[in-house]
C-alpha positions as CSV (number, residue, x, y, z in Angstrom):
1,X,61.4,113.2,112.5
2,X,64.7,113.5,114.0
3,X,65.7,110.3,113.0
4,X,64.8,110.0,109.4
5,X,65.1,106.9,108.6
6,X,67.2,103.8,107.5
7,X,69.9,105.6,105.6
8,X,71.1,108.2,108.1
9,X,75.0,108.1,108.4
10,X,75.5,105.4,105.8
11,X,77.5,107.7,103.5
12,X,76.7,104.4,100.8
13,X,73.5,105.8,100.8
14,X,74.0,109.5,101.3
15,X,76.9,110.0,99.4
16,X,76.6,107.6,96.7
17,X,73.3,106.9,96.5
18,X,72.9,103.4,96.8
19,X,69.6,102.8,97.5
20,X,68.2,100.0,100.5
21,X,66.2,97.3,97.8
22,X,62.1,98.1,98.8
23,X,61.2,94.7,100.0
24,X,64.0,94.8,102.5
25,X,63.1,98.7,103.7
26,X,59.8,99.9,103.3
27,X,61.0,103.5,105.0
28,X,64.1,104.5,104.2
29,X,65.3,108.5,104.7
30,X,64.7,109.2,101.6
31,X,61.1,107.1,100.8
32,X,59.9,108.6,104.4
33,X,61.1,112.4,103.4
34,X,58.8,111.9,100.0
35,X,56.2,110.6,101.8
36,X,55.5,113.5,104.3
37,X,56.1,116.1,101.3
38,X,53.5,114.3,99.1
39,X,51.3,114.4,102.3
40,X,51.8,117.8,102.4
41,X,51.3,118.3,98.6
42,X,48.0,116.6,98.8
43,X,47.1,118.5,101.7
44,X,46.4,115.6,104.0
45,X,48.9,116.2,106.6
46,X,48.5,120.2,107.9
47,X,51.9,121.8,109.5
48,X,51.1,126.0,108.8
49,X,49.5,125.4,112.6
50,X,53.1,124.7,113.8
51,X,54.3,127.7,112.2
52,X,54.7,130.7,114.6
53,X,57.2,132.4,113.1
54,X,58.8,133.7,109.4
55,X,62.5,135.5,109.5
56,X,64.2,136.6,105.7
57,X,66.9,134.7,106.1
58,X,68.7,138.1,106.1
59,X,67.2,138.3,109.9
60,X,68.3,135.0,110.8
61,X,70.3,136.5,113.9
62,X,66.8,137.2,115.3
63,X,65.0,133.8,114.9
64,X,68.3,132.8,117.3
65,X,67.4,135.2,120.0
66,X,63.9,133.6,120.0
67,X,65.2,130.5,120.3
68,X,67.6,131.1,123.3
69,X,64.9,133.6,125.2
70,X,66.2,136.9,124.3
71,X,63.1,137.9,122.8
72,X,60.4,136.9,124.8
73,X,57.4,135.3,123.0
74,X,56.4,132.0,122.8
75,X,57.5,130.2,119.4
76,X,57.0,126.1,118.3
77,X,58.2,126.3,114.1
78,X,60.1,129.0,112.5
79,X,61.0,129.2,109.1
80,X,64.0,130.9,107.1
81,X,62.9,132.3,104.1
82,X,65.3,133.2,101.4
83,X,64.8,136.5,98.9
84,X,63.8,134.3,95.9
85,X,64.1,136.7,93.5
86,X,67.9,137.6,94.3
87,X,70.4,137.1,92.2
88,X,73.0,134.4,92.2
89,X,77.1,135.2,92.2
90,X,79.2,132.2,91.6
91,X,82.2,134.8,92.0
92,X,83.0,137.4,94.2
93,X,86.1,140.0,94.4
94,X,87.5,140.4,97.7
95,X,88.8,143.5,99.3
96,X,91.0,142.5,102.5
97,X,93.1,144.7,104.5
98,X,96.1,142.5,103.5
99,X,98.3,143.7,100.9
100,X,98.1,142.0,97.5
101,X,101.5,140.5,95.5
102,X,102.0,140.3,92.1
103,X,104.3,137.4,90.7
104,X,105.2,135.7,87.5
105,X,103.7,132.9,89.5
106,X,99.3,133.6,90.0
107,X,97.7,131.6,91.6
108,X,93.8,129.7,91.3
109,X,93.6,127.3,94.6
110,X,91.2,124.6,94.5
111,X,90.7,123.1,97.8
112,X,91.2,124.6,101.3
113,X,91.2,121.3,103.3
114,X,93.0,120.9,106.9
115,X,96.2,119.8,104.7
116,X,96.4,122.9,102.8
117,X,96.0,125.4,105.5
118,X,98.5,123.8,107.9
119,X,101.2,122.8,104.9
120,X,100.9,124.4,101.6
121,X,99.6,128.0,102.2
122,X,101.8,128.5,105.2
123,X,105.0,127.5,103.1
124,X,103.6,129.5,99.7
125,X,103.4,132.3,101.1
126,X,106.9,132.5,102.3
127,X,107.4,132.7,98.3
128,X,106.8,135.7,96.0
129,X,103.6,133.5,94.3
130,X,100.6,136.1,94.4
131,X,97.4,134.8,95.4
132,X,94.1,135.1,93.0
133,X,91.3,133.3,92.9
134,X,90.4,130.6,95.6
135,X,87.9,128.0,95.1
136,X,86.3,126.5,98.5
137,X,82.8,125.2,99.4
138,X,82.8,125.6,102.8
139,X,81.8,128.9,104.2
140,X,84.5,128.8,107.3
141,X,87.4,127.8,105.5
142,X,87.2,130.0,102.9
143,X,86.7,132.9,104.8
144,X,89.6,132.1,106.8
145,X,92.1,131.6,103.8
146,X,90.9,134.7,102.3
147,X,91.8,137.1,105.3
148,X,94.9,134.9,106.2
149,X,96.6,135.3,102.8
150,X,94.7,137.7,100.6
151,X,93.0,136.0,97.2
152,X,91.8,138.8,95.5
153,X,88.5,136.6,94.6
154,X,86.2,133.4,95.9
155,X,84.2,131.4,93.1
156,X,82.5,128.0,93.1
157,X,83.1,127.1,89.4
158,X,86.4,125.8,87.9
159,X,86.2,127.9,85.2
160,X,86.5,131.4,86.6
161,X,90.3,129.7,87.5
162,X,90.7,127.9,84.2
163,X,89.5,130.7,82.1
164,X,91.3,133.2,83.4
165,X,94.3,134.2,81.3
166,X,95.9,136.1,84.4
167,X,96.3,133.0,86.5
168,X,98.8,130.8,85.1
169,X,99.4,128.4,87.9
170,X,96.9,125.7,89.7
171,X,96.8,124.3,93.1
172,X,94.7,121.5,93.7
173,X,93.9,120.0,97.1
174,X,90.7,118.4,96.9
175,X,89.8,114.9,97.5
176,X,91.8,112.4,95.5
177,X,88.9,111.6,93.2
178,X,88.8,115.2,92.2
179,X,93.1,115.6,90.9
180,X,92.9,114.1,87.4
181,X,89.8,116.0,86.6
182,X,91.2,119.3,87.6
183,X,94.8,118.2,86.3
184,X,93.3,117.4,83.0
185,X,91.6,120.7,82.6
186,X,94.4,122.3,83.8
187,X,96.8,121.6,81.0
188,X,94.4,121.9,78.7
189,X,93.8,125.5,79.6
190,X,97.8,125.6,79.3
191,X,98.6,126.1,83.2
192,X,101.3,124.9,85.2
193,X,99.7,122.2,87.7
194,X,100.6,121.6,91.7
195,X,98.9,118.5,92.8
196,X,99.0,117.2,95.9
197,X,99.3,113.1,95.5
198,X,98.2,111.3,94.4
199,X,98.1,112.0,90.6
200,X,95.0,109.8,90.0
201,X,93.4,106.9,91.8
202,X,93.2,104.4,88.5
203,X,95.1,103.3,85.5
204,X,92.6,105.1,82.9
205,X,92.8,108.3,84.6
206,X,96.7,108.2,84.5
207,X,96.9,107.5,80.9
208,X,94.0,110.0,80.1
209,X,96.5,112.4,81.6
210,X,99.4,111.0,79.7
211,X,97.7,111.8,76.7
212,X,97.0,115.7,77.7
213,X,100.4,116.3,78.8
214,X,101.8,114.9,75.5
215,X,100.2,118.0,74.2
216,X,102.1,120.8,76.3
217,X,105.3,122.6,77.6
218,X,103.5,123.5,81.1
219,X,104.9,122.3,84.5
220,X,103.2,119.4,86.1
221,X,104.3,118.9,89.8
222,X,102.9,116.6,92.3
223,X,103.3,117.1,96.1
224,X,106.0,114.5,96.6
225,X,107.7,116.6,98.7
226,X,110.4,114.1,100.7
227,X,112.8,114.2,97.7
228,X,113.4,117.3,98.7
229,X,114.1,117.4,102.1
230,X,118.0,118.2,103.0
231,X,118.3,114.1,104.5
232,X,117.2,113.3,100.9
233,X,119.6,115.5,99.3
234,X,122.4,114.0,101.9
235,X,121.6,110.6,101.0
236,X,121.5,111.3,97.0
237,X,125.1,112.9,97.4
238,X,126.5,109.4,99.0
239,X,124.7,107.3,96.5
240,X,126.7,109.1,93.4
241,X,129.6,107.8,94.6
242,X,128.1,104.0,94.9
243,X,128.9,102.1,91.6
244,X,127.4,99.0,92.9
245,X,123.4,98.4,92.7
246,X,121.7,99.2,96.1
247,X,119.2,97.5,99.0
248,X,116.8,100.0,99.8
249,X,114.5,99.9,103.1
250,X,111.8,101.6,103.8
251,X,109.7,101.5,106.9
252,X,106.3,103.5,107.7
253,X,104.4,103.5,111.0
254,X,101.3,105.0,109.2
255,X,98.9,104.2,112.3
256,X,95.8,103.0,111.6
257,X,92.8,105.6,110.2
258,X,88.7,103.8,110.4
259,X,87.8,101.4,107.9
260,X,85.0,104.2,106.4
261,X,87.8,107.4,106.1
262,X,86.9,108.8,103.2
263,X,90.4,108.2,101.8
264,X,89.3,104.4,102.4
265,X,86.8,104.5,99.8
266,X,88.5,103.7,96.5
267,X,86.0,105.7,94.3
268,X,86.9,108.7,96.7
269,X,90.6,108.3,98.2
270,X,91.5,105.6,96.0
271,X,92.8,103.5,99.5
272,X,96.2,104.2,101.5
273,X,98.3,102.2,98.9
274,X,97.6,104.9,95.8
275,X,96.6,107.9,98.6
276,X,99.5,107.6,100.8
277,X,102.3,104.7,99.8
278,X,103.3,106.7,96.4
279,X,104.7,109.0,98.7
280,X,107.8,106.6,99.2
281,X,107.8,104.7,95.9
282,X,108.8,108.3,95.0
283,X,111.7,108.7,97.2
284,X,113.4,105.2,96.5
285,X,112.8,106.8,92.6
286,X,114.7,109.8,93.4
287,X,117.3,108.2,96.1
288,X,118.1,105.3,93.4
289,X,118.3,107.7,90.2
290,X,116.5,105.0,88.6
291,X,113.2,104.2,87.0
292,X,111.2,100.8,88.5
293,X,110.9,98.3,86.6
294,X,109.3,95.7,88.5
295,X,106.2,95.2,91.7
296,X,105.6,92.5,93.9
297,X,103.6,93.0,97.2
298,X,101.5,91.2,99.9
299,X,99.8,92.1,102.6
300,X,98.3,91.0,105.8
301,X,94.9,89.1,105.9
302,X,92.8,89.4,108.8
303,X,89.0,88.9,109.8
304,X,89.5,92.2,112.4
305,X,86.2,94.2,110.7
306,X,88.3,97.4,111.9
307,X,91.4,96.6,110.1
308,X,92.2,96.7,106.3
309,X,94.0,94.2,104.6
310,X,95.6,97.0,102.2
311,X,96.9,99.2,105.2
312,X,99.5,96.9,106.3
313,X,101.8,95.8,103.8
314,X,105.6,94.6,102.2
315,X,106.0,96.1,98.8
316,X,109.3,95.1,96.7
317,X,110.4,97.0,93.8
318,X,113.2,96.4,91.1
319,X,115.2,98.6,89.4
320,X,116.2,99.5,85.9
321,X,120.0,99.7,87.3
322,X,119.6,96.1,89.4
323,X,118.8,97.9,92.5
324,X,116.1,96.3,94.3
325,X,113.6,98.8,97.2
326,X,111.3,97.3,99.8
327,X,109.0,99.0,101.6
328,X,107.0,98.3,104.6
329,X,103.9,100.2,105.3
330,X,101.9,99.1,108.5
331,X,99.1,100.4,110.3
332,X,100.1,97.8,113.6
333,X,102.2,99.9,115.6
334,X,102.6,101.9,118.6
335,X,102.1,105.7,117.0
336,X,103.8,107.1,119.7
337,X,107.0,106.1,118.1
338,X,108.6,107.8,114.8
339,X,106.8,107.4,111.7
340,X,109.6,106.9,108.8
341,X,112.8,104.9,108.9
342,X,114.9,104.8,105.8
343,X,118.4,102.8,105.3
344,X,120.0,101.9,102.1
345,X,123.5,99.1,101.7
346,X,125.7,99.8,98.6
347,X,129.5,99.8,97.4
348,X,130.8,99.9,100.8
349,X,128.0,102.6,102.2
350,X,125.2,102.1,105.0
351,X,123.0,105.1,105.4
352,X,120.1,105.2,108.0
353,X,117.5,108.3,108.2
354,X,115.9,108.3,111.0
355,X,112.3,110.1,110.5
356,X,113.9,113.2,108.4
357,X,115.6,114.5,112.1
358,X,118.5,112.6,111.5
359,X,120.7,110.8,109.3
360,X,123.9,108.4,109.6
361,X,126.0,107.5,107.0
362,X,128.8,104.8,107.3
363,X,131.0,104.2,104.9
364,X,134.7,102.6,104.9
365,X,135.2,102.5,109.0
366,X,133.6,106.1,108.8
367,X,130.8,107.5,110.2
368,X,129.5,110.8,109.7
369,X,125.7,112.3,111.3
370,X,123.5,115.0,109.3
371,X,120.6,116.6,111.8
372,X,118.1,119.3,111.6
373,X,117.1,119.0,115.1
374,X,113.4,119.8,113.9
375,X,111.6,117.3,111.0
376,X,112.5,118.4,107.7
377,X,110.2,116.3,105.1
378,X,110.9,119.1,102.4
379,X,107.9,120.9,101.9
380,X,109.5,124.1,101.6
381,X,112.4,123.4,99.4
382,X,109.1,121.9,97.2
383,X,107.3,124.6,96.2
384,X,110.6,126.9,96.1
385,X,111.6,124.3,93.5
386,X,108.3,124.3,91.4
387,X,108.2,128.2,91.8
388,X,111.8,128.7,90.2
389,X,110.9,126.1,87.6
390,X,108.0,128.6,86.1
391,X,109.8,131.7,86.9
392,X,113.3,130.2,85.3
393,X,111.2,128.3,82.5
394,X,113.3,125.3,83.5
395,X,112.1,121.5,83.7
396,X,110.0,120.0,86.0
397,X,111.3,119.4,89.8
398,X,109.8,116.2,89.1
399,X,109.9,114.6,85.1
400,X,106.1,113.6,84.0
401,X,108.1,110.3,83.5
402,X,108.9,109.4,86.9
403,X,105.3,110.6,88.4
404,X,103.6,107.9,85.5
405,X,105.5,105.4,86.9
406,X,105.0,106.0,90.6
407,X,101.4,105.9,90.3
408,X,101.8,103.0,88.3
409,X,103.8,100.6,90.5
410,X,101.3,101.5,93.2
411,X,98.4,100.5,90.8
412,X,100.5,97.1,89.8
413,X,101.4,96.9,93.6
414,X,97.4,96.1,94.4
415,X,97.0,93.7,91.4
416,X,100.0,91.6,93.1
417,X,98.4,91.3,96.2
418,X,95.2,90.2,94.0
419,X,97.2,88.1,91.8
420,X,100.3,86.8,94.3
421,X,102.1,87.4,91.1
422,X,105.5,90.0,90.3
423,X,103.9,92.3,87.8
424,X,106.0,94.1,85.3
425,X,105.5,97.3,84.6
426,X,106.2,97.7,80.7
């Protein structure tokens, strides 16, 4: 009973609910579960002699203290019972002992994940965005979001945040699988959309967004957030006065995550290359002022069962303007050492960035450092940016054009390694 069955931990079968074929697993979790409750059912198999004891679930504090010896009676089964007949809230308002804001700027927050309590509510609330109504399945999280930076409600359906005229601006955080969904909806309810990357994990989800945001004048901002960092704004300044194409290189230590992450799975996380290697097609985008036009890749091969192909790879993209960007994203090294290493050559200029602390740049026998002592990936200056853009009604941080055509050259990045071929991207 504690180990039900073939199944357990195979989140194939949990999750997606792909079944083990009957003549190679007679008892499976699931066949054994039906089993026993049929037995029951029938009235064959007899448990109410194992149950000592019934708690409202209300009391559930109690059945505890039985259980560690507080209240001293012997016990074997105890049930929870839940009040059947009361009624079921999908929403609640919150009252918090945290003052409330109110901005041009309302906010519905979908997702309140690891990443968005130690990156994007710690830097939103350093802006005058007002917090409404936070979406968040689990219990713990929520309730620590909701003291920490006062939403004035908790729901568990999309549409208390998508059909609320007061909230005019979406956050979503959830697992990749979730954004083009939420993004989709979002628009069409005519509110301006943060998403963290990536947009989508496919080609028809991209274009079924494409299609939506045709349709409207709302902001639609994904969380590529090194373009503006102050090393990126450094390095953009030199490259205006380049007239000459430029070599771009771009190196990641990613470190390696298990084979069965859930951002692994490509119906879930889509894989590292669309999840995580966008990040970067984005910046060469922005540090080249230039759209891609061109993707070849390849990556490693090995039999290692704890190793994916896909996480260590050489991607090489061309650009409208003759430039040409490669990046190298591995999952081999030594984490220990710093992450991200960027250098670009051009009309007499060599710039290095060494992992957003610091940044050289060389040009005509002169050499000149920019530092920030501490890492500065540009997460603030990000969401300061999207904020003024609704507040200002100015254009995107980011245009819809350049986010299309990240996701895209990571899409056409994975059919070259299929393929072997350079894939064009119009």
């Amino acid at each position: 009973s504690m180990s039900y069955g073939p199944g357990r931990y195979d989140p194939k079968y949990e999750i997606d609910g792909i079944d083990y074929p009957l003549s190679y697993v007679r008892w499976t979790e699931q066949r054994n579960m039906e089993t026993i409750l049929n037995l029951i059912a029938q009235e064959k198999l007899d448990i109410k002699s194992l149950i000592t004891h019934r708690y409202d679930f209300i009391d559930v504090l109690d059945a505890y203290k039985l259980v560690k010896g507080e209240i001293k009676e012997p016990y074997l089964g105890i049930i929870l019972q839940y009040d059947q007949n009361k009624e079921h809230v999908s929403s609640i308002n919150i009252e918090t002992k945290k003052k409330k804001k109110t901005s041009d700027v309302n906010i519905g927050f979908i997702g309140a994940g690891s990443f968005a309590q130690a990156i994007t509510l710690p830097n939103l609330i350093k802006t005058k965005c007002s917090f409404d109504t936070l979406i968040e399945p689990n219990g713990v999280n929520a309730t620590v979001v909701i003291q920490k930076y006062g939403f004035r409600r908790l729901t568990t359906k999309s549409e208390d945040l998508f059909g609320n005229k007061e909230i005019n601006t979406i956050f979503i955080t959830t697992p990749h699988s979730m954004h083009a969904e939420y993004v989709i909806k979002g628009l069409k309810s005519n509110k301006h959309i943060f998403v963290e990357k990536p947009l989508s994990i496919n080609e028809d989800e991209l274009n079924s967004i494409k299609e939506v945001y045709k349709g409207t004048e709302n902001i639609l901002m994904v969380g590529y957030n090194r373009r503006f960092s102050p090393h990126a704004k450094e390095i953009r300044k030199t490259v205006k006065k380049i007239d000459t194409p430029i070599i771009m290189n771009y190196i990641v230590n990613a470190g390696q995550i298990p084979v069965d992450h859930w951002i692994q799975d490509i119906e879930i996380g889509g894989g590292r290359v669309i999840g995580e290697v966008c990040h970067f097609v984005d910046f060469l985008q922005y540090i080249s002022s230039s759209n891609p036009v061109a993707v070849y890749a390849t990556s490693i091969t090995t039999k290692n069962k704890n190793l994916s192909n896909n996480d260590s790879l050489h991607i090489t993209i061309d650009f409208a303007d003759g430039s040409i960007g490669n990046i190298t994203y591995h999952a081999l090294g030594d984490t220990s050492q710093p992450k991200e290493y960027f250098e670009l050559a051009g009309g007499g200029y060599t710039v290095k960035m060494h992992d957003f602390k610091m940044t050289q740049i060389a040009g005509f026998g002169k050499l000149r450092k920019f530092k920030t002592g501490a890492q500065q990936k540009g997460f603030k200056e990000e969401y300061q940016a999207f904020e003024k853009a609704i507040i200002d009604e100015l254009e995107s941080p980011i245009s819809f054009e350049s986010l299309y055509l990240t996701a895209l050259v990571t899409f056409r990045a994975l059919e070259s390694i299929q393929t072997g071929l350079k894939l064009f991207l119009q």
